[in-house]
C-alpha positions as CSV (number, residue, x, y, z in Angstrom):
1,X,84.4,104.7,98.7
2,X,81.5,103.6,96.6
3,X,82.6,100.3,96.0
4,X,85.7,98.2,95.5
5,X,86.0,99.6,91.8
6,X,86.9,102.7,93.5
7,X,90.2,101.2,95.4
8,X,93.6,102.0,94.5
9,X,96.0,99.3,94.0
10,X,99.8,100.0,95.4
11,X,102.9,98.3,95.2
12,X,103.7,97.1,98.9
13,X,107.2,96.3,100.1
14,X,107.8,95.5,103.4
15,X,111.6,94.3,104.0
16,X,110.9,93.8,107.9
17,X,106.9,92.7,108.1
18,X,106.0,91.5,111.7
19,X,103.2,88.7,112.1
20,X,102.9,87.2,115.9
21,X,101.2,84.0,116.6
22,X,100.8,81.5,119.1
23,X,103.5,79.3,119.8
24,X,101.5,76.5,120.5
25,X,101.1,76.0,116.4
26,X,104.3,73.6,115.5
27,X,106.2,73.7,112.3
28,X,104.2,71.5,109.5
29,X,106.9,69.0,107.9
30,X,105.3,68.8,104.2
31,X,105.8,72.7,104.2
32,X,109.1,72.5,105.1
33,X,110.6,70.2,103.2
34,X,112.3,71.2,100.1
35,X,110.3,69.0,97.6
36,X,108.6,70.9,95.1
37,X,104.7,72.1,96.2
38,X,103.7,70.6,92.9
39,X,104.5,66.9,94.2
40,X,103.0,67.8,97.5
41,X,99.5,65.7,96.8
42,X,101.6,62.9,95.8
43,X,104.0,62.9,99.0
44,X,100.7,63.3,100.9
45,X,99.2,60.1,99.0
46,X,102.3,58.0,100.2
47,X,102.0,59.1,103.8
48,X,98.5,58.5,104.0
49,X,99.4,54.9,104.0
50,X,101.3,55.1,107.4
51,X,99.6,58.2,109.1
52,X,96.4,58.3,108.2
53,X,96.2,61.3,110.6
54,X,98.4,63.3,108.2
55,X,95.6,65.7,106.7
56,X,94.8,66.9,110.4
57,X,98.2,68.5,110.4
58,X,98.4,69.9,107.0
59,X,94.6,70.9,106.2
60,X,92.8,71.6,103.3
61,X,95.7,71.7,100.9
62,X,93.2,72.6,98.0
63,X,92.6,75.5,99.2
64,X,95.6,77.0,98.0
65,X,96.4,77.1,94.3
66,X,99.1,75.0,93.1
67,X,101.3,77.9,91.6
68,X,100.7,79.8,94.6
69,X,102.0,77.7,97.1
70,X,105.5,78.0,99.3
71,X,107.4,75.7,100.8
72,X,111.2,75.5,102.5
73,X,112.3,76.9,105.4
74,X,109.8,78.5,107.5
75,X,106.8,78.1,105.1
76,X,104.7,76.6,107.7
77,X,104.2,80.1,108.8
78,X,102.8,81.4,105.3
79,X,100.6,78.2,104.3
80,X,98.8,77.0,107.7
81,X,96.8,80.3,107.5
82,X,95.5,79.1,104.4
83,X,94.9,75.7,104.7
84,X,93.8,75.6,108.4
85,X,90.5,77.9,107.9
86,X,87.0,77.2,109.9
87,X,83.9,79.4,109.8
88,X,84.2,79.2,113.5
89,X,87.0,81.8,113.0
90,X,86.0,85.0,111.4
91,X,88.7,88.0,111.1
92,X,88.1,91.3,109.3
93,X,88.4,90.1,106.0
94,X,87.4,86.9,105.6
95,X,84.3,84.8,107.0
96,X,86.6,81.8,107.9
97,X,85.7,80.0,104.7
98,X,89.0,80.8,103.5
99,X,92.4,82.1,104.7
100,X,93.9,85.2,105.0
101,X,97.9,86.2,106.5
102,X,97.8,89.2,108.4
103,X,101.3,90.7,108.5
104,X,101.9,94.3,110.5
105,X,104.4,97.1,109.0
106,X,106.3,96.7,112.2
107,X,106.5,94.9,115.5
108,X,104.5,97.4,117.2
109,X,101.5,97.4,115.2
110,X,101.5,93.5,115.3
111,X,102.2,93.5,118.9
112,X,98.9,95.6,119.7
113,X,96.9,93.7,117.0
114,X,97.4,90.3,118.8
115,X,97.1,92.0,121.9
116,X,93.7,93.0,120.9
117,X,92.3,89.8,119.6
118,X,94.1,87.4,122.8
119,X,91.9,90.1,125.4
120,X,89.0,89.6,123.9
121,X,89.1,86.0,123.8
122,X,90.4,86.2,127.9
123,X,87.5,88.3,128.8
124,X,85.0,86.2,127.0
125,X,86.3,83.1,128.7
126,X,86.8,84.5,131.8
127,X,90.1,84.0,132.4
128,X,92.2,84.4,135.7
129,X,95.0,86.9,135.5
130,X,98.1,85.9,134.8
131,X,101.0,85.0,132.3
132,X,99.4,83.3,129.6
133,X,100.3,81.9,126.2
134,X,103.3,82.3,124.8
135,X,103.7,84.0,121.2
136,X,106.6,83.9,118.5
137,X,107.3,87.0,116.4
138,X,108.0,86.0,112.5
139,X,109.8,88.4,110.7
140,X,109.1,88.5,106.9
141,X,108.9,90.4,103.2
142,X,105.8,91.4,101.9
143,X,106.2,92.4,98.4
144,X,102.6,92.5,95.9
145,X,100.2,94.3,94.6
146,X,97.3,94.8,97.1
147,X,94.0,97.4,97.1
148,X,95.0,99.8,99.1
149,X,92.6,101.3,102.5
150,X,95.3,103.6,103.9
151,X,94.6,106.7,102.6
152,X,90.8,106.2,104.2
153,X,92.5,106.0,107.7
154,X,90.4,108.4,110.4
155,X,87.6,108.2,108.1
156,X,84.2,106.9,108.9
157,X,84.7,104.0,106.1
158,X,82.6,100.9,106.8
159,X,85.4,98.3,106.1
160,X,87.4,99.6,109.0
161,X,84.5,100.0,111.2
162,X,86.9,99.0,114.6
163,X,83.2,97.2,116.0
164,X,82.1,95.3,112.8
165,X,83.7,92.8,110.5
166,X,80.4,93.1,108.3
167,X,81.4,94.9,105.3
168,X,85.0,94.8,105.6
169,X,84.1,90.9,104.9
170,X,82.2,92.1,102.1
171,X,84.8,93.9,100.2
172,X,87.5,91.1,100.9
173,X,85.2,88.7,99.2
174,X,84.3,90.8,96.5
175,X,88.1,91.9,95.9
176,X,89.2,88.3,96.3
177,X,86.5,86.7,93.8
178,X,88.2,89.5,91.4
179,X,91.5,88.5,91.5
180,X,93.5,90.6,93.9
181,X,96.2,89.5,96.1
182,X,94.6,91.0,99.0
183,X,94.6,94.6,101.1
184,X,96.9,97.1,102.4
185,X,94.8,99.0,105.2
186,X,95.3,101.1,108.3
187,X,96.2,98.9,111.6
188,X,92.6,99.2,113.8
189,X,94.5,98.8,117.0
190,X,97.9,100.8,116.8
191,X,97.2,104.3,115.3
192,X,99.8,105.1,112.5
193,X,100.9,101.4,112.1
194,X,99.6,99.3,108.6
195,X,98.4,96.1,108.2
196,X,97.7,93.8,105.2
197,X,95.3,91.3,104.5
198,X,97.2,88.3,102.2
199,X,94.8,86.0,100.0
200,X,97.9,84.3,98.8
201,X,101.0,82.7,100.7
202,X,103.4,83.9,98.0
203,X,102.8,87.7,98.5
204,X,105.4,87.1,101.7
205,X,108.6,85.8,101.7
206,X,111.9,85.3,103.7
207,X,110.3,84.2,106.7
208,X,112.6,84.0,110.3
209,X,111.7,83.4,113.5
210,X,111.9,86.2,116.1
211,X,111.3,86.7,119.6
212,X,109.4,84.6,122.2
213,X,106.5,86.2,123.8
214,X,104.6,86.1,126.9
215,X,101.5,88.2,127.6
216,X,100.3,88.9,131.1
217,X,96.5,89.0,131.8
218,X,95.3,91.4,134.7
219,X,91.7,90.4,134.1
220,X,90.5,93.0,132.2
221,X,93.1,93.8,129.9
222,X,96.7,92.5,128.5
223,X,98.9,94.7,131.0
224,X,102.5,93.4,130.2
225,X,104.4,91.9,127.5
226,X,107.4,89.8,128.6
227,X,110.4,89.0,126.2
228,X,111.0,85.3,127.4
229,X,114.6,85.0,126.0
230,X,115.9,88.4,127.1
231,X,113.2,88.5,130.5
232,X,112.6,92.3,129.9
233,X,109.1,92.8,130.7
234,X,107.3,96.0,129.2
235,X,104.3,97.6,129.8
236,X,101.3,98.2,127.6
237,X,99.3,101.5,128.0
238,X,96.3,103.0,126.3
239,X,94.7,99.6,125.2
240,X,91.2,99.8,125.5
241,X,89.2,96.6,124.9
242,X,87.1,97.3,121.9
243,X,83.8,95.4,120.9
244,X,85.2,93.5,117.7
């Protein structure tokens, strides 16, 4: 790959997409009521009058074009990645200036991405073992057209460089400046699962809640993976703590 001119762009459709976060991140009411995103600013105008705290929940709104917007059921999930951005939070394809939805194939691959990314931030802080935060799995549809990094998976390809975010930030920026709805790549943490990288909340759909999660911290590593409504607890293995 010589440049993002050289990326192929593919049709993905995902009918049962997995993306886990942390359950401490409550539903946002403007994104799930059923007015239309187009009057969102003005709702937001009229509650500004009562709750002048109301912009602290929702974000930066503008950072998400009006025709691109979702709202309904469940759409907190696809627009609080977007509108809740800080350079303080880099990921692998964007600088934090502006969002991105990561979305796994399967629950697997997002299991062991979020896995990744909660040990890191438990070692650095220096965390005591133990249960720790608890996670919801939201099952969704990813359906659009996205530059595609799979068929570069094993490869030595800078933008999936498993230690650097450098130039897969790079690309993302260039691809996004472009146009494109965002990337289809290889997952960096489960071998033989896919990811994507969404530059728009609208490339997902048909959004339901899941399971509850609990991850266990042994002090070096996320060792277990509880279910909380079932209580079956599983064991992870082969999860090395990599540098990025």
């Amino acid at each position: 790959m010589t440049g993002t001119e050289d990326l192929a762009v593919s049709r993905v459709e995902w009918t049962g997409a997995v993306r886990i976060i942390r359950s401490a991140f409550p539903p946002i009411d403007l994104f799930e009521d059923i007015a239309d995103p187009a009057d969102w600013p003005l709702l937001i105008s009229a509650e500004q009058k009562t709750n002048p705290r109301i912009m602290a929940t929702i974000g930066n709104l503008d950072l998400v074009p009006v025709d691109r917007r979702v709202g309904g059921n469940g759409a907190s999930y696809l627009m609080a990645p977007f509108t809740h951005v800080s350079t303080d939070r880099p990921s692998r394809f964007t600088d934090g200036s502006y969002g991105v939805l990561y979305v796994g194939d399967r629950f697997e691959t997002a299991l062991f991405e979020t896995i990744h990314h909660h040990a890191r931030f438990m070692a650095r802080t220096k965390e005591v073992p133990g249960w720790t935060s608890q996670f919801r799995e939201i099952i969704m549809v990813v359906d659009a057209e996205l530059h595609d990094l799979r068929a570069l998976a094993g490869e030595p390809v800078p933008a999936l460089d498993p230690g650097s975010y450098a130039a897969s930030q790079a690309v993302a920026r260039q691809l996004r400046g472009a146009g494109s709805n965002g990337i289809a790549y290889p997952s960096i943490r489960h071998p033989g699962g896919e990811c994507v990288a969404l530059f728009y909340p609208d490339c997902a759909s048909n959004r339901l809640q899941g399971r509850h999660l609990d991850y266990h911290w042994d002090g070096q590593r996320v060792a277990l993976v509880r279910d909380a409504g079932s209580g079956a607890v599983f064991r992870i293995v082969d999860l090395p703590i990599d540098p990025v």
